[in-house]
Backbone atoms as SQL, in Angstrom:
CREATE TABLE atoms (id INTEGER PRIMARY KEY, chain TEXT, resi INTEGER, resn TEXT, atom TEXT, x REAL, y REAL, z REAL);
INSERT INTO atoms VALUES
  (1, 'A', 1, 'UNK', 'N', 69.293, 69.556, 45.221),
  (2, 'A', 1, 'UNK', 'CA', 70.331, 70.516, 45.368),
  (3, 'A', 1, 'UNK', 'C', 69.830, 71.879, 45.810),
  (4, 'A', 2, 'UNK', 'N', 68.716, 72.421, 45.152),
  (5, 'A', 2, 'UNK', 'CA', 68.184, 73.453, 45.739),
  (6, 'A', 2, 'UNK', 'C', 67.050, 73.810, 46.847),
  (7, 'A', 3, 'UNK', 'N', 67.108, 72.295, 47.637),
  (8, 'A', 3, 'UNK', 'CA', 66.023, 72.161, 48.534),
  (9, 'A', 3, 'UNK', 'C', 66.631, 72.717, 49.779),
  (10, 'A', 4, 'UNK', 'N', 66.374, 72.903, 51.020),
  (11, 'A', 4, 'UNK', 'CA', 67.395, 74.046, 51.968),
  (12, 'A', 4, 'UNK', 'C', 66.620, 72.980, 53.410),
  (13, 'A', 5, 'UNK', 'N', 67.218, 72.587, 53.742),
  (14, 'A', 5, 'UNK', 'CA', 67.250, 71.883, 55.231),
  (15, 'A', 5, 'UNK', 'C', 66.286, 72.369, 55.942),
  (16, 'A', 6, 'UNK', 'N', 65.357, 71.376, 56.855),
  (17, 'A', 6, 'UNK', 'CA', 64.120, 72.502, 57.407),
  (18, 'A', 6, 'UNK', 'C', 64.114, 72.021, 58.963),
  (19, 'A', 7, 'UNK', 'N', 65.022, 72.955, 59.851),
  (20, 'A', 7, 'UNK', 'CA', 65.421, 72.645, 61.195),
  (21, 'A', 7, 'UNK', 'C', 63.695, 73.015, 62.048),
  (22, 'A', 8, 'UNK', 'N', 63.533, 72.138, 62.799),
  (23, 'A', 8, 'UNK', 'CA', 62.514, 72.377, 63.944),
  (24, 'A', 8, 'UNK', 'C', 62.838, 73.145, 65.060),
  (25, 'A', 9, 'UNK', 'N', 61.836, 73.903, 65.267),
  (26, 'A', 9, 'UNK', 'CA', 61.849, 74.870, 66.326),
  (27, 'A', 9, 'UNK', 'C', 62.031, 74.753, 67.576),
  (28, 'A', 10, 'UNK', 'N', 62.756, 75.303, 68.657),
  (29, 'A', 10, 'UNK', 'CA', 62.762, 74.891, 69.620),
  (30, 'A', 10, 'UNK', 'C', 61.129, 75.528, 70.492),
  (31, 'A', 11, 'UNK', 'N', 61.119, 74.200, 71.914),
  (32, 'A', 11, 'UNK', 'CA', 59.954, 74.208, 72.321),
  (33, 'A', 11, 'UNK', 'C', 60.104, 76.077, 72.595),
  (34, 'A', 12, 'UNK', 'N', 58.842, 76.848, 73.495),
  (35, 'A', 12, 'UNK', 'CA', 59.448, 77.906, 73.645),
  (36, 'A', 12, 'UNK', 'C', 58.748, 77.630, 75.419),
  (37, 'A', 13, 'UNK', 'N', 59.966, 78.046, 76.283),
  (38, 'A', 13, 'UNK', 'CA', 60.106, 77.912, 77.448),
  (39, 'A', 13, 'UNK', 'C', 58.752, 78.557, 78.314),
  (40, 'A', 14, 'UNK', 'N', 58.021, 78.159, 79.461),
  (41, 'A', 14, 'UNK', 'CA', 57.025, 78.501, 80.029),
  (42, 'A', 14, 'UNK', 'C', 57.518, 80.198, 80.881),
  (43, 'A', 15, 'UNK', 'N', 56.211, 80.522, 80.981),
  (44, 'A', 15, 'UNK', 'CA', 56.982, 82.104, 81.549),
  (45, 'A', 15, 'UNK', 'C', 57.683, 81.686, 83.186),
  (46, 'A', 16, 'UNK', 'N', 58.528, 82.179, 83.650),
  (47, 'A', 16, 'UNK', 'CA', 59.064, 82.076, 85.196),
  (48, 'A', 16, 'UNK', 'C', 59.830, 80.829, 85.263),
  (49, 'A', 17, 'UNK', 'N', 60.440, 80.157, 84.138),
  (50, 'A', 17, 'UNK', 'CA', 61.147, 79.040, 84.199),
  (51, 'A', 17, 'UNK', 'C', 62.681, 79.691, 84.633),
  (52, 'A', 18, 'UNK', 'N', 63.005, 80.637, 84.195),
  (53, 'A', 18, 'UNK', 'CA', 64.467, 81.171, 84.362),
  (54, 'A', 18, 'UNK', 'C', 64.121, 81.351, 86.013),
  (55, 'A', 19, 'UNK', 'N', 63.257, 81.933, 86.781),
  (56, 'A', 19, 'UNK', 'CA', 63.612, 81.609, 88.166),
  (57, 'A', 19, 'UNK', 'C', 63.014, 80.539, 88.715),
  (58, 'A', 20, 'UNK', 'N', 62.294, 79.758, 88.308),
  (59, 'A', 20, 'UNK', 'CA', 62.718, 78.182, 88.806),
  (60, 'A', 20, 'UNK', 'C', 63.657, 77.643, 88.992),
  (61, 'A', 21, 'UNK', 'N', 64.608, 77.603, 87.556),
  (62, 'A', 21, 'UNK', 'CA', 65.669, 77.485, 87.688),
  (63, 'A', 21, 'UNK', 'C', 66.443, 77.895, 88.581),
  (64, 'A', 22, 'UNK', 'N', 66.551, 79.006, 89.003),
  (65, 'A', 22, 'UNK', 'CA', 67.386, 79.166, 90.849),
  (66, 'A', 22, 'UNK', 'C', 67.289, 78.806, 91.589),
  (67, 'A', 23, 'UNK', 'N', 65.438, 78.034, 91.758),
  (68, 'A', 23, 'UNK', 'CA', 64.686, 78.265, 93.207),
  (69, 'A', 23, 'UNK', 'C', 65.862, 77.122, 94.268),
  (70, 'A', 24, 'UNK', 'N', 66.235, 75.843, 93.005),
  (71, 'A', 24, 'UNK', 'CA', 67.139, 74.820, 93.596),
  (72, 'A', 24, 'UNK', 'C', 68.288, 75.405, 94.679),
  (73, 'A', 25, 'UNK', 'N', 69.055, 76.228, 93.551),
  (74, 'A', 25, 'UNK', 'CA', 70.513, 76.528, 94.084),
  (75, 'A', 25, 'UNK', 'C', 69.849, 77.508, 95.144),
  (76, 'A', 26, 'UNK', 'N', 68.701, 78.760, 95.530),
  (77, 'A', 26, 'UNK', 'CA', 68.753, 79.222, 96.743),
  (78, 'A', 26, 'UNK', 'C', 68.059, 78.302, 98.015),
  (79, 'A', 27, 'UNK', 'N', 67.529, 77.341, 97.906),
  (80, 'A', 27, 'UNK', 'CA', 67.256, 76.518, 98.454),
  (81, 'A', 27, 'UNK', 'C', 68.585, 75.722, 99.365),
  (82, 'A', 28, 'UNK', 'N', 69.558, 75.073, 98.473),
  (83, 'A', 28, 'UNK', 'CA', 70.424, 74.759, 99.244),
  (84, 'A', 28, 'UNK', 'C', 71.319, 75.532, 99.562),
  (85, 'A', 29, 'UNK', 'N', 71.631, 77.165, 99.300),
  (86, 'A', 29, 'UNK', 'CA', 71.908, 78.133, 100.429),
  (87, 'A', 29, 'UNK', 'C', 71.330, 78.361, 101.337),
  (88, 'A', 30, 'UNK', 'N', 70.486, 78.748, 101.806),
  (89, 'A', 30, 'UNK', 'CA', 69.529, 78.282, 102.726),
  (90, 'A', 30, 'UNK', 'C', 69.798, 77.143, 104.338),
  (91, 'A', 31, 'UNK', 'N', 69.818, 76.558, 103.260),
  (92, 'A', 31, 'UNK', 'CA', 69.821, 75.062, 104.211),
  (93, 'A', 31, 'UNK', 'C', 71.215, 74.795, 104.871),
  (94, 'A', 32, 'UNK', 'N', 71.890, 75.478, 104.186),
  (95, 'A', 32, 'UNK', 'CA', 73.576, 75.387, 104.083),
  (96, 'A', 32, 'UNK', 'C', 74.200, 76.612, 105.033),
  (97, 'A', 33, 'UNK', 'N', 73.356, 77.219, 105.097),
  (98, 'A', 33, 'UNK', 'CA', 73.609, 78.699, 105.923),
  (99, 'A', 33, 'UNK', 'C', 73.049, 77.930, 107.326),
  (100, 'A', 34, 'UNK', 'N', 71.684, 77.781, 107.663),
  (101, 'A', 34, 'UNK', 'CA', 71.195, 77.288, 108.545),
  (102, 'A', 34, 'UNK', 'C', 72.130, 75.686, 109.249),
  (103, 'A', 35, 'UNK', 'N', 72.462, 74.730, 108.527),
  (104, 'A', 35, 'UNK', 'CA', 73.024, 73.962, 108.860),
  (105, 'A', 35, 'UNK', 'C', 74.752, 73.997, 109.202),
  (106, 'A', 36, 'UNK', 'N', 75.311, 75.085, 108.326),
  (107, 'A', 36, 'UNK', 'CA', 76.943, 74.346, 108.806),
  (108, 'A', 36, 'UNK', 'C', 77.373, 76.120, 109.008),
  (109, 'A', 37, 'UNK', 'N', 76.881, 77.177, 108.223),
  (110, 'A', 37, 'UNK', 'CA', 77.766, 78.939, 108.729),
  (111, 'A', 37, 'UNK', 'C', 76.459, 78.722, 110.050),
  (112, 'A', 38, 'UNK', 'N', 75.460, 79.201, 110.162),
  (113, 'A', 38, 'UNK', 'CA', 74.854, 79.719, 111.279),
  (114, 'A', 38, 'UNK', 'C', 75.272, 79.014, 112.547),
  (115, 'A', 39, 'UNK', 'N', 75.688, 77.895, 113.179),
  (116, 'A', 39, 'UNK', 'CA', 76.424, 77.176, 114.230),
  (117, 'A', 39, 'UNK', 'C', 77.257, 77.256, 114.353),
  (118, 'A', 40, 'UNK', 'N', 78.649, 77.551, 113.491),
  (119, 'A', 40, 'UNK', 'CA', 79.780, 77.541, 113.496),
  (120, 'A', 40, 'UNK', 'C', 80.244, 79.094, 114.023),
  (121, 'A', 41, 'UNK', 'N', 79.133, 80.154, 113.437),
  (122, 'A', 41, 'UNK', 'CA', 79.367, 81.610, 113.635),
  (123, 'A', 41, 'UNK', 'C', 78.793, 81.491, 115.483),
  (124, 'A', 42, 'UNK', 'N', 77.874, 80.363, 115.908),
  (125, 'A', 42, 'UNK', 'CA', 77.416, 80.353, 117.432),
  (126, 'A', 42, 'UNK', 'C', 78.724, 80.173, 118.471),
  (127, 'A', 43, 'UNK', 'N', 79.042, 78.672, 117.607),
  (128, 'A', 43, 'UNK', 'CA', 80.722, 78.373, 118.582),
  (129, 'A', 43, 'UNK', 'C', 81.493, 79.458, 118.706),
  (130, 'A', 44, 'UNK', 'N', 81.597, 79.923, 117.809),
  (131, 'A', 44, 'UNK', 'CA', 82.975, 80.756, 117.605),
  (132, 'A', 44, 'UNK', 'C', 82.520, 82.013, 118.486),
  (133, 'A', 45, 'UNK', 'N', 81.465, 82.275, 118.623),
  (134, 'A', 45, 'UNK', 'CA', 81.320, 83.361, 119.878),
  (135, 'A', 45, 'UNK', 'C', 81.389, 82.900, 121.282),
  (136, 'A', 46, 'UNK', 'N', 80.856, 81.736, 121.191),
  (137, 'A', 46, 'UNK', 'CA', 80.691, 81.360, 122.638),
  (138, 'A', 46, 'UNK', 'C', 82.408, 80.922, 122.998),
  (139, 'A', 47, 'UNK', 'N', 82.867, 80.631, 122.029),
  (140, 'A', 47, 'UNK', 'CA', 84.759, 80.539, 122.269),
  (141, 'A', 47, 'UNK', 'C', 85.263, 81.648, 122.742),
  (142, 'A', 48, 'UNK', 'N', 84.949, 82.531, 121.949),
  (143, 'A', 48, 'UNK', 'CA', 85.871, 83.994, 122.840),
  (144, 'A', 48, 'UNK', 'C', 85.480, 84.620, 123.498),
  (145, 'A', 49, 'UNK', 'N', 84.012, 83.965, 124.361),
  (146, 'A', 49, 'UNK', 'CA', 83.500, 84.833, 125.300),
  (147, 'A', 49, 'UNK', 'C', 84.098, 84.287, 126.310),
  (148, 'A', 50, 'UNK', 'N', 84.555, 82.754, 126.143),
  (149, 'A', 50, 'UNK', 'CA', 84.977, 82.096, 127.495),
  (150, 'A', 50, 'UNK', 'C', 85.933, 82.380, 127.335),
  (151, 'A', 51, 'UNK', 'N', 87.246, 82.769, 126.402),
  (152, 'A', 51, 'UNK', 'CA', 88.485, 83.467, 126.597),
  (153, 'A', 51, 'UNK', 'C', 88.486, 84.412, 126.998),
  (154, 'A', 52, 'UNK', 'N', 87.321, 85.321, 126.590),
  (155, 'A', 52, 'UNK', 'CA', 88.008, 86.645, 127.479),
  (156, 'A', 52, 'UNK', 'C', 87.631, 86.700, 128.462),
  (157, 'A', 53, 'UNK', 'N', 86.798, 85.595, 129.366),
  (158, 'A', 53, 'UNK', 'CA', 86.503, 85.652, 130.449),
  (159, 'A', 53, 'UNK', 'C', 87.716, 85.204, 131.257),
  (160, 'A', 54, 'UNK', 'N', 88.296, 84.807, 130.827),
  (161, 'A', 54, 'UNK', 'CA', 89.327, 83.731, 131.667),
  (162, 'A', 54, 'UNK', 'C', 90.170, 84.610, 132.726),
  (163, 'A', 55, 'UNK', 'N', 90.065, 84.038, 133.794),
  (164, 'A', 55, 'UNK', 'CA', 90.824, 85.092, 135.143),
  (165, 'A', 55, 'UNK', 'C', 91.920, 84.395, 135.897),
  (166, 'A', 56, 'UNK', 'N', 92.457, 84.604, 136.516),
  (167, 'A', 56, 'UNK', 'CA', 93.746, 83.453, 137.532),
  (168, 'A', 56, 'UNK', 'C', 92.509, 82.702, 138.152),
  (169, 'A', 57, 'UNK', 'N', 93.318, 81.870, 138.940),
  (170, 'A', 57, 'UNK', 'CA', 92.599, 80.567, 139.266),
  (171, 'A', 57, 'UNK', 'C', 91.723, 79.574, 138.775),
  (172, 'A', 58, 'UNK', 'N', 91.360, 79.686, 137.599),
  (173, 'A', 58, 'UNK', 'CA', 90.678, 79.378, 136.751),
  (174, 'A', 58, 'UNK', 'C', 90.993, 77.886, 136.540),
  (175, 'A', 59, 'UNK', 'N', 90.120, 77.035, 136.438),
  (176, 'A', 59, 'UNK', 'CA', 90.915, 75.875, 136.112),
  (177, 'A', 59, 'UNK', 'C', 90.366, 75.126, 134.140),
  (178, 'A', 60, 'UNK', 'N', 91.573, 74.724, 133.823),
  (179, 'A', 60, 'UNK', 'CA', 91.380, 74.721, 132.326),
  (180, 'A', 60, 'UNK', 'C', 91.773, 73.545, 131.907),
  (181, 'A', 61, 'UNK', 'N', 91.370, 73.175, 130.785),
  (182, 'A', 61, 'UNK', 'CA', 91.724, 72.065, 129.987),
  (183, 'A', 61, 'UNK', 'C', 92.340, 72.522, 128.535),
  (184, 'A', 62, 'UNK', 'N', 93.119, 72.426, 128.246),
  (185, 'A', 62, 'UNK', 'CA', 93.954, 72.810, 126.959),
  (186, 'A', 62, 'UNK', 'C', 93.709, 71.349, 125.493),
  (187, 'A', 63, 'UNK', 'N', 93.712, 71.964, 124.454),
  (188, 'A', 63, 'UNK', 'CA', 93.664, 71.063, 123.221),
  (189, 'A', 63, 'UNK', 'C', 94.513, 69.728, 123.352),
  (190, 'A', 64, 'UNK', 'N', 95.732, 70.518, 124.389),
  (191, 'A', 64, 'UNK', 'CA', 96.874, 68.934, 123.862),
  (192, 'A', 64, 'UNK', 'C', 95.982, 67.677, 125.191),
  (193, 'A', 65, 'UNK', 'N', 95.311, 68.541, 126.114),
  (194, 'A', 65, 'UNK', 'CA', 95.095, 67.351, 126.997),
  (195, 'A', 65, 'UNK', 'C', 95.365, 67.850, 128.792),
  (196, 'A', 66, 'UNK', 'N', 96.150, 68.674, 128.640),
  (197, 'A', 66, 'UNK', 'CA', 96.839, 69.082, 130.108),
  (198, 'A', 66, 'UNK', 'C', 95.430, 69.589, 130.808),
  (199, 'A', 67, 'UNK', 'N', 95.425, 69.390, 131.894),
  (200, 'A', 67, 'UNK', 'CA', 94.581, 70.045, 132.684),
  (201, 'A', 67, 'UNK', 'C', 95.731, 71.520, 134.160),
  (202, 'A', 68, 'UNK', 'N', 95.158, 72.173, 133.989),
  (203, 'A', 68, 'UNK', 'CA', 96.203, 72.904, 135.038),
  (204, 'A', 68, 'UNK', 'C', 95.265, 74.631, 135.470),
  (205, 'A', 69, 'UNK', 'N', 96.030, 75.059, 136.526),
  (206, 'A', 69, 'UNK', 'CA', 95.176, 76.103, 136.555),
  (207, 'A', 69, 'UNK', 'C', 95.838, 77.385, 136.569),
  (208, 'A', 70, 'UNK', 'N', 94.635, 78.568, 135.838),
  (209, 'A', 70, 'UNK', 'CA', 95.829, 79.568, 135.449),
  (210, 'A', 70, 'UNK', 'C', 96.185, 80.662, 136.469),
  (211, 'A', 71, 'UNK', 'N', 97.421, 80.804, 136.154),
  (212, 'A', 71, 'UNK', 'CA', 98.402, 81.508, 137.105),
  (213, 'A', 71, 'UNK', 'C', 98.300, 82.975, 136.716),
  (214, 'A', 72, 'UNK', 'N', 98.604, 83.023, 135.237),
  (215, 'A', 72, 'UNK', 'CA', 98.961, 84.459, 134.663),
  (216, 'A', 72, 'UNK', 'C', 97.590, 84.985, 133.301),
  (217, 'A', 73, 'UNK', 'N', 97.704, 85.391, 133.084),
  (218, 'A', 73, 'UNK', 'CA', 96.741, 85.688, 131.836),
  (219, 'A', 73, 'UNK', 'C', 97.267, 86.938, 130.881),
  (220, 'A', 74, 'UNK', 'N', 97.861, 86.810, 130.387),
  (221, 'A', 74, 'UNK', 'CA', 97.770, 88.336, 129.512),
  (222, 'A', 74, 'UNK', 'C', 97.168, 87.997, 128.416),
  (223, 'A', 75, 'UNK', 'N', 97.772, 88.946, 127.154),
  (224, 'A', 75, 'UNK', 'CA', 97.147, 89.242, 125.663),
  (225, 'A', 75, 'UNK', 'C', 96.637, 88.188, 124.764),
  (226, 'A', 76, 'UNK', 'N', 97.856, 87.635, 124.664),
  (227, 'A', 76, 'UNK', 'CA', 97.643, 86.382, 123.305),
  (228, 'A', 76, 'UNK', 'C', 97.417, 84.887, 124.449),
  (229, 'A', 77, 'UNK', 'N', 98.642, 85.045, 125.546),
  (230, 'A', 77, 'UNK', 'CA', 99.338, 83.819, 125.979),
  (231, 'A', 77, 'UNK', 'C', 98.488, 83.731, 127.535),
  (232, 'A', 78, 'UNK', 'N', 98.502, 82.357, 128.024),
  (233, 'A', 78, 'UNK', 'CA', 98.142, 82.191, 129.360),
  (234, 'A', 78, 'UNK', 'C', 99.132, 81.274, 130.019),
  (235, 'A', 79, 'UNK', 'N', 99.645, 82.116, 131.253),
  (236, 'A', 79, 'UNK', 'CA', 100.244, 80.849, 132.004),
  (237, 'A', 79, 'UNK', 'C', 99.414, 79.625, 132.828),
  (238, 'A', 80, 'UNK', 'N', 99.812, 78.614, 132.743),
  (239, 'A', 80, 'UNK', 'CA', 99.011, 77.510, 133.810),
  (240, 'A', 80, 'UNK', 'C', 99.854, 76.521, 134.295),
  (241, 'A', 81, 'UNK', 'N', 99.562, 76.588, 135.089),
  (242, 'A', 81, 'UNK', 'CA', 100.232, 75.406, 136.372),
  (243, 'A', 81, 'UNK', 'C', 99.718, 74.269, 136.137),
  (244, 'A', 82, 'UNK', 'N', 100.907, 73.392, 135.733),
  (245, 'A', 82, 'UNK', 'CA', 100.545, 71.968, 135.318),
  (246, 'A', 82, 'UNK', 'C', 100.614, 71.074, 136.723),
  (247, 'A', 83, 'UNK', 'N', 101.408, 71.217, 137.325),
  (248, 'A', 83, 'UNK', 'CA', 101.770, 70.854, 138.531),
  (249, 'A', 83, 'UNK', 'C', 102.587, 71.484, 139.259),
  (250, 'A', 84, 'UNK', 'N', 102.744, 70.919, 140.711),
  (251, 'A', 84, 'UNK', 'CA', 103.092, 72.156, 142.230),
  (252, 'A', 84, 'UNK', 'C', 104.727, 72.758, 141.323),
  (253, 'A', 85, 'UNK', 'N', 104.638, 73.753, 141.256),
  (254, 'A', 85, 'UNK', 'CA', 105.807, 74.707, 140.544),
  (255, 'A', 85, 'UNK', 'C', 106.629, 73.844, 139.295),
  (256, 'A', 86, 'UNK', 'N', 105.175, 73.841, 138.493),
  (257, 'A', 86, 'UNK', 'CA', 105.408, 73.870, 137.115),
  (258, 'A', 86, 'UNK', 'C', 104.500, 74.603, 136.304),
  (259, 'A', 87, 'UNK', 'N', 105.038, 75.385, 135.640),
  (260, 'A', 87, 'UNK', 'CA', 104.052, 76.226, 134.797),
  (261, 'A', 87, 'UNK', 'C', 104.442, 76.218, 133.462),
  (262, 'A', 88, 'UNK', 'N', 103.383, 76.110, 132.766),
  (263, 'A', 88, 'UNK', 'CA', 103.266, 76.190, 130.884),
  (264, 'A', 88, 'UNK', 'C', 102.653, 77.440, 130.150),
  (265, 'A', 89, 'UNK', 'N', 103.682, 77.899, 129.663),
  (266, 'A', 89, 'UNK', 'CA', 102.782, 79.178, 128.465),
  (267, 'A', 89, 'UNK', 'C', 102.370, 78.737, 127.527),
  (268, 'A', 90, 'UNK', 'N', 101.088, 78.929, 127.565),
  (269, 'A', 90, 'UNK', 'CA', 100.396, 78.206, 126.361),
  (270, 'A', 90, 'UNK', 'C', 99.548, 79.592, 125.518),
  (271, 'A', 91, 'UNK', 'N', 99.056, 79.571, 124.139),
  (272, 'A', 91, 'UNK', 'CA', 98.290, 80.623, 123.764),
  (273, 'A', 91, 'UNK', 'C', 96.732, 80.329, 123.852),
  (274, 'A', 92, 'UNK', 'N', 96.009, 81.862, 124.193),
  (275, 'A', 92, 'UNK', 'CA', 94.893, 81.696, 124.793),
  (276, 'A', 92, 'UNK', 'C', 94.024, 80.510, 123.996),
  (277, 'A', 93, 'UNK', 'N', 94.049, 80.796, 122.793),
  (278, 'A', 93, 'UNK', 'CA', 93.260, 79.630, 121.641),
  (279, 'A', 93, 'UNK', 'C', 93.395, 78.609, 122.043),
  (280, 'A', 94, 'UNK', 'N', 94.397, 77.780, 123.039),
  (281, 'A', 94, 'UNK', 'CA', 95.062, 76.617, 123.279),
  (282, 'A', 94, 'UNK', 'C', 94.336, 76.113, 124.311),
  (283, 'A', 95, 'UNK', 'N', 93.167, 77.364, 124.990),
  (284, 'A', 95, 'UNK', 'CA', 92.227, 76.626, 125.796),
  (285, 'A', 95, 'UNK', 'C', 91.092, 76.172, 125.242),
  (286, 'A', 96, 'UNK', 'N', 91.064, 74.750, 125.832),
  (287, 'A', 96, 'UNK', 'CA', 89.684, 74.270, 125.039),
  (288, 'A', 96, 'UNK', 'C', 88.737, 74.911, 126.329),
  (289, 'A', 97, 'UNK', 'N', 88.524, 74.127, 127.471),
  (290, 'A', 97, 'UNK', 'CA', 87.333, 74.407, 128.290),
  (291, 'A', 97, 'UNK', 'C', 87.955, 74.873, 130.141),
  (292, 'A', 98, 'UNK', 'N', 87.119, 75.502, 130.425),
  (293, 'A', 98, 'UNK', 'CA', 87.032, 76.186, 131.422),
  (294, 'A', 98, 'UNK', 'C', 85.854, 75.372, 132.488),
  (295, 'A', 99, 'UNK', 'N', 86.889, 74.362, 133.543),
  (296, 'A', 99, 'UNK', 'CA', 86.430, 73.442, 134.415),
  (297, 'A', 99, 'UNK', 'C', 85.685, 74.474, 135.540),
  (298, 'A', 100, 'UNK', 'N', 84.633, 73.096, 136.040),
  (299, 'A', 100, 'UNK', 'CA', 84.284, 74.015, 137.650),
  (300, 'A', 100, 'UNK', 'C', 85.411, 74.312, 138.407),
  (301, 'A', 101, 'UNK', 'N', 85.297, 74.869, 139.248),
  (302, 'A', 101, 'UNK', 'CA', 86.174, 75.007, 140.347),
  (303, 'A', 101, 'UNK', 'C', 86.218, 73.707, 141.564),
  (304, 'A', 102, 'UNK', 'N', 87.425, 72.951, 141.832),
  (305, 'A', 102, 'UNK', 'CA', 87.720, 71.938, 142.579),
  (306, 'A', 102, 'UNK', 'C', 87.931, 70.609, 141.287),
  (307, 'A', 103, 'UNK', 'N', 87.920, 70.879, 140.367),
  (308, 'A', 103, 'UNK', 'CA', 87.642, 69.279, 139.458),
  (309, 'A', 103, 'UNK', 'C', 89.166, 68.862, 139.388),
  (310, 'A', 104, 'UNK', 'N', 90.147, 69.554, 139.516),
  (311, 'A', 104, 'UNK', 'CA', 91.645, 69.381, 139.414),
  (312, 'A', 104, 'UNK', 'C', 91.838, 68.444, 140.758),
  (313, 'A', 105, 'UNK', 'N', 91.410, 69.059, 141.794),
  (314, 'A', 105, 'UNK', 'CA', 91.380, 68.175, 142.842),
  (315, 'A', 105, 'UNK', 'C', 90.934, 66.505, 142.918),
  (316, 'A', 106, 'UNK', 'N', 89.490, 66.555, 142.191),
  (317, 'A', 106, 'UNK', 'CA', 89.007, 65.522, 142.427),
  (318, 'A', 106, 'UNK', 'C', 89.391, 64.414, 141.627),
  (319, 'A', 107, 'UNK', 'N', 90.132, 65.325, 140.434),
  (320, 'A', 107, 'UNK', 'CA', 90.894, 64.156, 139.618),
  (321, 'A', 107, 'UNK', 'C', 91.815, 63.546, 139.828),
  (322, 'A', 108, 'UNK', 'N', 92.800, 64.329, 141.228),
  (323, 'A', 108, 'UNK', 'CA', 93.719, 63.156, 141.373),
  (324, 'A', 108, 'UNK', 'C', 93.808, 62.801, 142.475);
């Protein structure tokens, strides 16, 4: 009854274990920066450099598929000629790629 419980000590931790413990998690920041933000921040420039390059005559390929060439260009929106006096306002984002010149031709 008057004997008192005799708990064991814990081990006592090596010095520099608390930043070991990180070295993991900055490691796969790291790798994670380099592999999926650092490429994605590449596209995304090389995207709006070819938008704001974009001039009339230009020939383009849009997300839905259309191929046509552009007529108008302003702010947000671009016009393009889908075919002989048909034209589509589409928004600039809506261009995927910016063809050579003549490929509209050779496609059909």
């Amino acid at each position: 009854m008057f004997i008192t419980s005799a708990f064991a000590q814990g081990a006592a931790s090596p010095p520099g274990s608390d930043l070991m413990s990180f070295a993991p998690l900055v490691v796969i920041f790291v790798v994670f920066y380099f592999m999926l933000i650092r490429p994605q921040m590449k596209r995304s420039k090389e995207m709006k450099a070819m938008l704001d390059a974009l001039q009339k005559n230009d020939e383009v390929v849009t997300t839905g598929g259309e191929l046509g060439r552009v007529v108008k260009v302003g702010e947000n929106y671009v016009t393009i000629e889908i075919a002989p006096n048909v034209e589509v306002l589409v928004q600039k984002t809506a261009v995927q790629t910016v063809l050579p010149k003549g490929t509209i031709k050779a496609a059909s």
